[in-house]
N, CA and C atoms as a LAMMPS dump frame, in Angstrom:
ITEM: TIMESTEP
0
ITEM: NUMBER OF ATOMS
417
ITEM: BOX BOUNDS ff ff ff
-5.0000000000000000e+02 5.0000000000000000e+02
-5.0000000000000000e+02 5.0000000000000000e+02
-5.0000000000000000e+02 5.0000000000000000e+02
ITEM: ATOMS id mol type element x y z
1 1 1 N 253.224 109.338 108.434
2 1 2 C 254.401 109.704 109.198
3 1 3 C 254.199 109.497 110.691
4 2 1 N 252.727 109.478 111.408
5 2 2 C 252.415 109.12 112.477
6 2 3 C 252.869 108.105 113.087
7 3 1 N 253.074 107.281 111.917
8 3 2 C 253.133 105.727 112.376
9 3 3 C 254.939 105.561 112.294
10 4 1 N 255.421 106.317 111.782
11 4 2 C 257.236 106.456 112.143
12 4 3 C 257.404 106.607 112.7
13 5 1 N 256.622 108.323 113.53
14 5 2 C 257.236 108.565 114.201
15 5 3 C 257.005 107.956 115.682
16 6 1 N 255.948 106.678 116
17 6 2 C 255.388 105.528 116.927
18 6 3 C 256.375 105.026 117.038
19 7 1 N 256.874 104.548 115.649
20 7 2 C 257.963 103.655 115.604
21 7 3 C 259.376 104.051 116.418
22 8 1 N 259.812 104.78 116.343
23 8 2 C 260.594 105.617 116.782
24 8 3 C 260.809 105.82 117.888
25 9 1 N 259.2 106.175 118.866
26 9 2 C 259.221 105.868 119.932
27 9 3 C 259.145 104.812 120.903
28 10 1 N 258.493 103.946 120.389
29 10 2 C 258.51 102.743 120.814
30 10 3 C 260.172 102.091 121.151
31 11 1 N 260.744 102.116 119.683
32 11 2 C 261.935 101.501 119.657
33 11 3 C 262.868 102.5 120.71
34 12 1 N 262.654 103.553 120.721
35 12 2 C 263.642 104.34 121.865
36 12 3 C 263.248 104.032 122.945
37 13 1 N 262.024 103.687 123.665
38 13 2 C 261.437 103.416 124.569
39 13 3 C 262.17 102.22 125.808
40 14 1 N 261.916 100.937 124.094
41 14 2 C 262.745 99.817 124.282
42 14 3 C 264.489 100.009 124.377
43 15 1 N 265.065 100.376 123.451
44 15 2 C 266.43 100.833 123.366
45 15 3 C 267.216 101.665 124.496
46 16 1 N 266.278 102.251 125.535
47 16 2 C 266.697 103.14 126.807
48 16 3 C 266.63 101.454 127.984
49 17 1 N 265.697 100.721 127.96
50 17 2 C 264.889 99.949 129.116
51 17 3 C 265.894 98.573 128.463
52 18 1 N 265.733 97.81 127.67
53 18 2 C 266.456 96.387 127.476
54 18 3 C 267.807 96.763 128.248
55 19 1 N 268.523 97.429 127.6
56 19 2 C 270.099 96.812 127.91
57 19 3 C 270.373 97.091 129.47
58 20 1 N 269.209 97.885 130.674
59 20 2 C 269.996 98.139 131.719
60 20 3 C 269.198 96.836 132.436
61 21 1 N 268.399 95.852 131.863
62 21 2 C 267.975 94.58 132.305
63 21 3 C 268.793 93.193 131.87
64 22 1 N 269.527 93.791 130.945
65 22 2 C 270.511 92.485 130.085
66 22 3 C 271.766 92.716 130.599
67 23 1 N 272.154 93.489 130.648
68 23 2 C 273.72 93.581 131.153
69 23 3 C 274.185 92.689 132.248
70 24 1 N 275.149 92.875 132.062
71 24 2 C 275.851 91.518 133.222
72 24 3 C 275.767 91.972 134.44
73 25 1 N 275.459 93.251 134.584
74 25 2 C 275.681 94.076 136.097
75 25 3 C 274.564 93.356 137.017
76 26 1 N 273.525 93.939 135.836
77 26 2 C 272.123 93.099 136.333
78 26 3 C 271.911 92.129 136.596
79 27 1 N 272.735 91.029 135.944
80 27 2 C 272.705 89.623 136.589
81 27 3 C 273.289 89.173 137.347
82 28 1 N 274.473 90.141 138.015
83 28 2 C 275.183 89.831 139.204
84 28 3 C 276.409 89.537 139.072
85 29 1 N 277.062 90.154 137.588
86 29 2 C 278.167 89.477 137.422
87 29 3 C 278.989 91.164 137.363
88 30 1 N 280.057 90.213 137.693
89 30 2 C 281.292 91.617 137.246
90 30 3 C 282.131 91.381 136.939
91 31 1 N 283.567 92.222 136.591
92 31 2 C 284.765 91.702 136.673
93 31 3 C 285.565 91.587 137.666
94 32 1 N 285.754 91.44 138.443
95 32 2 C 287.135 91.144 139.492
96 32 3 C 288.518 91.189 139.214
97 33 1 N 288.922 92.383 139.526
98 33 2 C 290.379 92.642 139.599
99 33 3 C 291.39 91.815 140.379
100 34 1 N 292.556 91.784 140.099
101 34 2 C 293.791 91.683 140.792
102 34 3 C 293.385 91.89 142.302
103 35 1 N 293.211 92.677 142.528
104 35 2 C 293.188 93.001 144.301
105 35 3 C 292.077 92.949 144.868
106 36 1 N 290.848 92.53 144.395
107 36 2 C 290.062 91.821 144.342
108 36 3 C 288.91 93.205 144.813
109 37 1 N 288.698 94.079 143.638
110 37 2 C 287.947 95.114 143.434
111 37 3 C 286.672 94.536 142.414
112 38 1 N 285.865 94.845 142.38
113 38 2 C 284.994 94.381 141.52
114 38 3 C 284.914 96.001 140.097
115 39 1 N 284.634 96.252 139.343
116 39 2 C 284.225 96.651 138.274
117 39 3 C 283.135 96.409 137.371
118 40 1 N 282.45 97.249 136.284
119 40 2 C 281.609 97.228 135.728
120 40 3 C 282.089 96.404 134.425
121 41 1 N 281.272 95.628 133.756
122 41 2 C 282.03 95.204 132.181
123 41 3 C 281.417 95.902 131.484
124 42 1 N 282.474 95.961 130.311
125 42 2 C 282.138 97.02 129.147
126 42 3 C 280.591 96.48 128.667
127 43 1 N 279.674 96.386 129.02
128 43 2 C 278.397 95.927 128.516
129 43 3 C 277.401 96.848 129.597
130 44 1 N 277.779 97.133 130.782
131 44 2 C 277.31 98.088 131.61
132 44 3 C 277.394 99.363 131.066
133 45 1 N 278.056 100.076 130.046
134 45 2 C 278.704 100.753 129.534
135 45 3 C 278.25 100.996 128.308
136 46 1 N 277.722 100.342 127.411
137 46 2 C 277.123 100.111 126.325
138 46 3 C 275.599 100.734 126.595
139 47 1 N 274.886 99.649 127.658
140 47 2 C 273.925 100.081 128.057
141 47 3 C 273.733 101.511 128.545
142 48 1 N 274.404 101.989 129.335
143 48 2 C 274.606 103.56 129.448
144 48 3 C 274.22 104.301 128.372
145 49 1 N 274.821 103.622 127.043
146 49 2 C 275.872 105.048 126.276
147 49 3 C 274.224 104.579 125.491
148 50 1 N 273.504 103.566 125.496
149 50 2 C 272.554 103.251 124.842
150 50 3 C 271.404 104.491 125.242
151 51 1 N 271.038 104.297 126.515
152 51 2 C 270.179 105.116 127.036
153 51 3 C 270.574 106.569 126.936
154 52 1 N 271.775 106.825 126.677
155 52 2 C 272.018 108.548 125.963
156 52 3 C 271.46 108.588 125.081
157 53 1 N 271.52 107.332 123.737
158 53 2 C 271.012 107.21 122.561
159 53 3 C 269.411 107.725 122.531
160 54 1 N 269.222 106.624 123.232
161 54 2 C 267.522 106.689 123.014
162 54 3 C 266.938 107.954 123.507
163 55 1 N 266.904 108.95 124.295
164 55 2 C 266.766 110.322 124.488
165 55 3 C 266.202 111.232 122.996
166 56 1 N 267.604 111.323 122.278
167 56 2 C 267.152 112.229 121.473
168 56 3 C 266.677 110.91 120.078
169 57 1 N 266.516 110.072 120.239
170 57 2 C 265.694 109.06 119.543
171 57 3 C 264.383 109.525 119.838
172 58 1 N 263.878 109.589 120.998
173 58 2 C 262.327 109.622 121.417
174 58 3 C 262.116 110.675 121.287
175 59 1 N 263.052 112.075 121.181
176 59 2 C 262.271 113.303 120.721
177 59 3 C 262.08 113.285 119.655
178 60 1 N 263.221 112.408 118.368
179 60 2 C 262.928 112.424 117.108
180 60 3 C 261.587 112.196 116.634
181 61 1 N 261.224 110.988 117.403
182 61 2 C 260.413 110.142 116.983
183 61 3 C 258.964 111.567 117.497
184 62 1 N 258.807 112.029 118.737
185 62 2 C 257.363 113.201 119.201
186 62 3 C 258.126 114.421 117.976
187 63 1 N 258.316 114.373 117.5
188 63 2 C 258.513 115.675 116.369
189 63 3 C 257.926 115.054 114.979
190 64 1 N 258.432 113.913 114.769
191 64 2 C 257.917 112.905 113.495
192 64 3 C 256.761 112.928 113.79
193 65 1 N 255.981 112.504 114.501
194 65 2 C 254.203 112.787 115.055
195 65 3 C 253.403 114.044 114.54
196 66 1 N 254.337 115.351 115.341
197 66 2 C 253.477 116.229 115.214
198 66 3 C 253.981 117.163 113.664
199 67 1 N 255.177 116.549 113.193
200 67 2 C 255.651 117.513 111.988
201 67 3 C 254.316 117.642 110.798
202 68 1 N 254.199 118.988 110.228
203 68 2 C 253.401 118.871 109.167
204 68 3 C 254.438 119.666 107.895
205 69 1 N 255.575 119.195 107.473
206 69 2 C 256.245 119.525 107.004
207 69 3 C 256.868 118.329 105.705
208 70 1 N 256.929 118.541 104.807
209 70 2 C 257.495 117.335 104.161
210 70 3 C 259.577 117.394 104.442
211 71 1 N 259.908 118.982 104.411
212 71 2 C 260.71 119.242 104.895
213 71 3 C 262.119 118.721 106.113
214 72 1 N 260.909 118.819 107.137
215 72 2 C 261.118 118.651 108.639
216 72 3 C 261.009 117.149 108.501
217 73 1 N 259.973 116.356 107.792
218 73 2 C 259.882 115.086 108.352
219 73 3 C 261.203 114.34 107.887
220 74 1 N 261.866 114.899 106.476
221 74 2 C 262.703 114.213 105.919
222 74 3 C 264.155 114.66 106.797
223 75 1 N 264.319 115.363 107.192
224 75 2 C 265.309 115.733 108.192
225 75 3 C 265.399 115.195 109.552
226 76 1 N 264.054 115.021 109.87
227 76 2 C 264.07 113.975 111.096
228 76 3 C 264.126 112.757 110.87
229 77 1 N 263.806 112.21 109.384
230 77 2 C 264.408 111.127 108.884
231 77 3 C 265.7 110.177 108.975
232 78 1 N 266.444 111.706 108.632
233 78 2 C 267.975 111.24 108.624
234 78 3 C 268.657 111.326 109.875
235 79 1 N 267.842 112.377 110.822
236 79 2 C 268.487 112.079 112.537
237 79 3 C 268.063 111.031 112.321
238 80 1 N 266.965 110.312 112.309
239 80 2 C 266.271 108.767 113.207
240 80 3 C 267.666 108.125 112.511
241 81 1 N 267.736 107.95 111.206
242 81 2 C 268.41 106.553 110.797
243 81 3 C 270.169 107.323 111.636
244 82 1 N 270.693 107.844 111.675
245 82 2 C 271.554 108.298 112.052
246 82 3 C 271.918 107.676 113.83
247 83 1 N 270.667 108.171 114.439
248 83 2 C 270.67 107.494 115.551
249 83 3 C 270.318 106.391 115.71
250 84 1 N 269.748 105.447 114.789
251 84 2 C 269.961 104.184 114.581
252 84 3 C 270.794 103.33 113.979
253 85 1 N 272.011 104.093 113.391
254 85 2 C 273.303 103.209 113.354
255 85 3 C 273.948 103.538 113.748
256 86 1 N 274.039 104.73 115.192
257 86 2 C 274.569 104.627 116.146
258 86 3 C 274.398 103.198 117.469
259 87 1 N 272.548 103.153 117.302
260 87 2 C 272.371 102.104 118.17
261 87 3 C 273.026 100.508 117.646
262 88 1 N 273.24 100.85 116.349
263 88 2 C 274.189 99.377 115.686
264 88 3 C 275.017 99.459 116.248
265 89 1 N 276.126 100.854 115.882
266 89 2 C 277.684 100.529 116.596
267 89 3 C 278.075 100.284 118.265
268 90 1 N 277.258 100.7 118.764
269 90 2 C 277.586 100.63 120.477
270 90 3 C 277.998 99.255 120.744
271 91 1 N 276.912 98.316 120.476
272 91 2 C 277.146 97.043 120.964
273 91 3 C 278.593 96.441 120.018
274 92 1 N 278.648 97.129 118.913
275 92 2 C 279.542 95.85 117.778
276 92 3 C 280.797 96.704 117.713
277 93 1 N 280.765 97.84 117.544
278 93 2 C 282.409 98.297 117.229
279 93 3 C 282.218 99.379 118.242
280 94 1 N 282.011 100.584 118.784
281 94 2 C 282.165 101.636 119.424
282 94 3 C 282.531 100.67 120.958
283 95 1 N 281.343 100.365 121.479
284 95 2 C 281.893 99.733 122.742
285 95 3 C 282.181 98.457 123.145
286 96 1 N 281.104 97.826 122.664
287 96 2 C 281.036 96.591 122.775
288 96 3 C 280.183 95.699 123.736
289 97 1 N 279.647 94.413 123.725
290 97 2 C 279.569 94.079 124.944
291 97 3 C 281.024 92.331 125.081
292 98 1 N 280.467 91.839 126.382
293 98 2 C 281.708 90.838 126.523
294 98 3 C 281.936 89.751 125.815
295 99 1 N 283.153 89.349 125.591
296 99 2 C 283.377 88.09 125.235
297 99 3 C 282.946 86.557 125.126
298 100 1 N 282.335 86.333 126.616
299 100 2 C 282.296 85.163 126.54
300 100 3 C 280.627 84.786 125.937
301 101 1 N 280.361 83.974 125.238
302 101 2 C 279.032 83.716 124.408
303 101 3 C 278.662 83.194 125.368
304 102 1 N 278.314 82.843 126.454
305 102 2 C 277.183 82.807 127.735
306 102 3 C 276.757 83.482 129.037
307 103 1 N 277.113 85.063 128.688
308 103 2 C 277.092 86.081 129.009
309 103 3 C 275.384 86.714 128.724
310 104 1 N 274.424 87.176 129.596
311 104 2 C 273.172 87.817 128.834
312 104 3 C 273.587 89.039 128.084
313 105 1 N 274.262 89.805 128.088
314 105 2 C 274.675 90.612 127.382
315 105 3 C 275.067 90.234 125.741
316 106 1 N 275.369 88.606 125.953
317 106 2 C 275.473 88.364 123.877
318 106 3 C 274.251 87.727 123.789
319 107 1 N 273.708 87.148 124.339
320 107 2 C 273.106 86.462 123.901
321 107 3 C 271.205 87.087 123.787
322 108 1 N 271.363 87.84 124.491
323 108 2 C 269.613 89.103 125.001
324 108 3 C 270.351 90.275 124.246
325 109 1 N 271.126 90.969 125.28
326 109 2 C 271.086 92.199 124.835
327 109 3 C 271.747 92.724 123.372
328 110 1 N 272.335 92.073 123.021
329 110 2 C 273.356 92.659 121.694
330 110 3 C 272.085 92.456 120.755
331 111 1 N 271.739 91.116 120.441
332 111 2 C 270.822 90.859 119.527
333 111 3 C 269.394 91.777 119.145
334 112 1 N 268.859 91.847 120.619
335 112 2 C 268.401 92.629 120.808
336 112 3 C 268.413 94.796 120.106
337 113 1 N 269.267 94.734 120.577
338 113 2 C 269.716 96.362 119.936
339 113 3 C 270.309 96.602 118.546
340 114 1 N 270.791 94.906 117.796
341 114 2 C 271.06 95.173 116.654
342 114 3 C 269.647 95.461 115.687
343 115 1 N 268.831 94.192 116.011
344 115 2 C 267.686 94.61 115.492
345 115 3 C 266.79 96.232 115.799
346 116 1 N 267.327 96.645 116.765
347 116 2 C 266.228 97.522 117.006
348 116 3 C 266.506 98.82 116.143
349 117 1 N 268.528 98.703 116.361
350 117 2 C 268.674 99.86 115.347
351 117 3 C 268.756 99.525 114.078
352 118 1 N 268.412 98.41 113.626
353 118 2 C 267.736 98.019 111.919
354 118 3 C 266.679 98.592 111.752
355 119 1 N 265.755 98.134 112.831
356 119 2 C 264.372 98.678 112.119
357 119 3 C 264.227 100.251 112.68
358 120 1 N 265.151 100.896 113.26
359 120 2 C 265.196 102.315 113.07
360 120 3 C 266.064 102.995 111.869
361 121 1 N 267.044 102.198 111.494
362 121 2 C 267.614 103.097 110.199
363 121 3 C 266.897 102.37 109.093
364 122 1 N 266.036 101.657 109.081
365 122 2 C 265.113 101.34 107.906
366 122 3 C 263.568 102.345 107.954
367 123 1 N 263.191 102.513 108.981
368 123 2 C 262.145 103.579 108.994
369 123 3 C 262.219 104.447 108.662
370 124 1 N 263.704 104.99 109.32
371 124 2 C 264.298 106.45 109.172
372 124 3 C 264.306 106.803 107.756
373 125 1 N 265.07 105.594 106.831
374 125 2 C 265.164 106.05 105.41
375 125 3 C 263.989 106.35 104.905
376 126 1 N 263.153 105.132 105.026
377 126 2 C 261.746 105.496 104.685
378 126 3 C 260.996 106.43 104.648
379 127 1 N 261.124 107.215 106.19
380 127 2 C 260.672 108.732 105.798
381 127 3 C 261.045 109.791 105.212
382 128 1 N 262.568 109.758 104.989
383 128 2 C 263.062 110.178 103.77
384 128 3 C 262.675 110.036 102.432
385 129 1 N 262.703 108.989 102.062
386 129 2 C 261.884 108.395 100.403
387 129 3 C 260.648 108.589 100.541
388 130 1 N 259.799 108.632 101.514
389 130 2 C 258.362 109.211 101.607
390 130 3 C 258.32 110.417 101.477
391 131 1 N 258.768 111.184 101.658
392 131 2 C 259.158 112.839 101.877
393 131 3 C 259.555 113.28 101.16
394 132 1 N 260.344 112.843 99.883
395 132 2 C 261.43 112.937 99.197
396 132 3 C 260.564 113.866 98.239
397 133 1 N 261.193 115.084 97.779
398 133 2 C 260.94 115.844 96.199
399 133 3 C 260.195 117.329 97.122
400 134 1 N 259.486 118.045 96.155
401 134 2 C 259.575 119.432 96.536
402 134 3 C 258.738 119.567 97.277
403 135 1 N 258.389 120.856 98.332
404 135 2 C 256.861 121.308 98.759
405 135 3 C 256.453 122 97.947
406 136 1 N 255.206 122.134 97.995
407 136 2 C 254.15 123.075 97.578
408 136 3 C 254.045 124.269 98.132
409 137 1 N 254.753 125.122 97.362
410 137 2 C 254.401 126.664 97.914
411 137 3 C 253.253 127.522 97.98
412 138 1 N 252.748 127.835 98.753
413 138 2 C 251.883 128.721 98.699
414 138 3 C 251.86 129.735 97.705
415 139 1 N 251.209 130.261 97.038
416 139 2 C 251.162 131.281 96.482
417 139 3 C 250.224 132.744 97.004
């Protein structure tokens, strides 16, 4: 379970740090209004809502470490994968990032965070099915 809950951190680690280096903000781009205001694109925004994500990702993941519970680990299981198909939806349906396919935001960052919250709701289950069935009670 040590090694999940690594996983976990690592990938939150990454999942807080990629998208505020991929976003379009970062590369100097914006949108430009009518009256010639500049704005953030919804991919600045993503990245944000990403780095909320990864927070209680990385505590999941220092609790998965120190849990000695078959209990606890399988419950932090289902947060991890939980918060890892949250990190799916941000980029693809909740927020999004932009339109145009030569944007770093489709082409780095989306790709990027889809995989990452794969291999977090695939771990996540995992420690579930590892965990899975009764404890041993003391007597």
């Amino acid at each position: 379970m040590k090694v999940i809950g690594a996983v976990f951190v690592i990938v939150a680690i990454l999942v807080g740090i990629v998208p505020m280096f991929t976003d379009c903000e970062s590369a100097g781009r914006m949108l430009t209004l009518a009256d010639g205001r500049q704005v953030s694109m919804k991919c600045h925004w993503t990245g944000l809502a990403e780095l909320g994500v990864s927070l209680p990702l990385l505590v999941v993941g220092g609790l998965m470490i120190f849990s000695q519970h078959k209990e606890s680990r399988r419950t932090l299981g289902i947060v991890g994968s939980s918060l890892g198909a949250v990190v799916l939806l941000l980029p693809t349906v909740l927020i999004g990032v932009c339109m145009n396919p030569d944007m770093p935001c489709v082409s780095i960052m989306k790709p990027s965070l889809l995989l990452m919250g794969a291999v977090v709701v695939v771990a996540g289950l995992g420690a579930v099915g590892l965990n899975w069935g009764s404890e041993q009670q003391a007597a």
